[in-house]
PyMOL commands that place a pseudoatom at each C-alpha (Angstrom):
pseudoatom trace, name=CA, resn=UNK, resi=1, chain=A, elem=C, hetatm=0, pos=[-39.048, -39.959, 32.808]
pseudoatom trace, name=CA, resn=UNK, resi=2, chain=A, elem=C, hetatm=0, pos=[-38.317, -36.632, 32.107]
pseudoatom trace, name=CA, resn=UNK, resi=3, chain=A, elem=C, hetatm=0, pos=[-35.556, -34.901, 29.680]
pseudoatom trace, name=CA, resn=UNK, resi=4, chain=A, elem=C, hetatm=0, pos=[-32.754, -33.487, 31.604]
pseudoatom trace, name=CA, resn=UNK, resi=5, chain=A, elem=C, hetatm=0, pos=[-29.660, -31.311, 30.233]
pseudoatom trace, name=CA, resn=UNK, resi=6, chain=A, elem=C, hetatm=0, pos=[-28.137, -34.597, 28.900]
pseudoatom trace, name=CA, resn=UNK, resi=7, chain=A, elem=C, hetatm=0, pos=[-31.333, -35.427, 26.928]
pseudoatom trace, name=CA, resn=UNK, resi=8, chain=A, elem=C, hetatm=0, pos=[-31.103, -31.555, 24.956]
pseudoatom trace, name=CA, resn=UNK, resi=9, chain=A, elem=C, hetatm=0, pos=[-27.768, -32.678, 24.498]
pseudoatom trace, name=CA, resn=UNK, resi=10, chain=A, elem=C, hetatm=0, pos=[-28.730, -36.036, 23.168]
pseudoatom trace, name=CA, resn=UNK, resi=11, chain=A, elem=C, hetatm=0, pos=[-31.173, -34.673, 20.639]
pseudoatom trace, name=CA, resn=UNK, resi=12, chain=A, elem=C, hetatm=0, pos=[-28.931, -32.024, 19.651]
pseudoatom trace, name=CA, resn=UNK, resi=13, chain=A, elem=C, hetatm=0, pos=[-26.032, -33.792, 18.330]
pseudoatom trace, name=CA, resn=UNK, resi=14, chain=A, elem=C, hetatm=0, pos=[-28.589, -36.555, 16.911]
pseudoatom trace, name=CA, resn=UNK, resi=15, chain=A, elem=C, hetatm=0, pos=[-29.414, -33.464, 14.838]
pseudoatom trace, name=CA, resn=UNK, resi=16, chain=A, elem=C, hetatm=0, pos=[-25.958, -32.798, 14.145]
pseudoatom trace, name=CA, resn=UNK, resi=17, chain=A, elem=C, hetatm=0, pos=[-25.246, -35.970, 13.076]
pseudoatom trace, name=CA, resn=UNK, resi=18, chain=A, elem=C, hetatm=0, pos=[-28.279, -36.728, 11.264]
pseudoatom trace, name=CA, resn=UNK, resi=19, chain=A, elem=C, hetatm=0, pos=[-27.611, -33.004, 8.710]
pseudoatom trace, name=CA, resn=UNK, resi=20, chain=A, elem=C, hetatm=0, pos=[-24.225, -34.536, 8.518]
pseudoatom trace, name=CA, resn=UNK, resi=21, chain=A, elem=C, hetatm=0, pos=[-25.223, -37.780, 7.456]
pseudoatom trace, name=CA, resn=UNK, resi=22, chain=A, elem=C, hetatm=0, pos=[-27.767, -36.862, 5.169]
pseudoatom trace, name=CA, resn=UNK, resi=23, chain=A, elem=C, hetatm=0, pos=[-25.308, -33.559, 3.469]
pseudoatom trace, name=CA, resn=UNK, resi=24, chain=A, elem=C, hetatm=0, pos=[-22.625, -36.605, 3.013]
pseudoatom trace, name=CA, resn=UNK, resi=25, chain=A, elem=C, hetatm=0, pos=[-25.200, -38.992, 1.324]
pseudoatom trace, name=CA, resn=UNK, resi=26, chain=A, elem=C, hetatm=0, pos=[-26.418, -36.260, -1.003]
pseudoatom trace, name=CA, resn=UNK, resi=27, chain=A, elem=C, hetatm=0, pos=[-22.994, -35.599, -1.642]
pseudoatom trace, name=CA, resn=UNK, resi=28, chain=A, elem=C, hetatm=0, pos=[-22.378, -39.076, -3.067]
pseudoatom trace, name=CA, resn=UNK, resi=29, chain=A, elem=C, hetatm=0, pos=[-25.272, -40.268, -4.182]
pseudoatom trace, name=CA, resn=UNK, resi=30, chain=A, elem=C, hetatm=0, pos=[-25.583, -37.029, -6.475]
for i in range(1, 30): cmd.bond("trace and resi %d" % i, "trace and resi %d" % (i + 1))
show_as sticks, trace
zoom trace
């Protein structure tokens, strides 16, 4: 099992959504 296009694709929006996530928690929780 190898990573294809789709898997840099996968782990790049995980990224995304992971600096998103955590920049929106910061946000609220201080």
């Amino acid at each position: 099992m190898g990573l294809g296009p789709h898997g840099r694709a996968i782990v790049l929006l995980g990224g995304s959504m992971v600096a998103v996530y955590v920049r929106t928690y910061a946000g609220r929780g201080r």
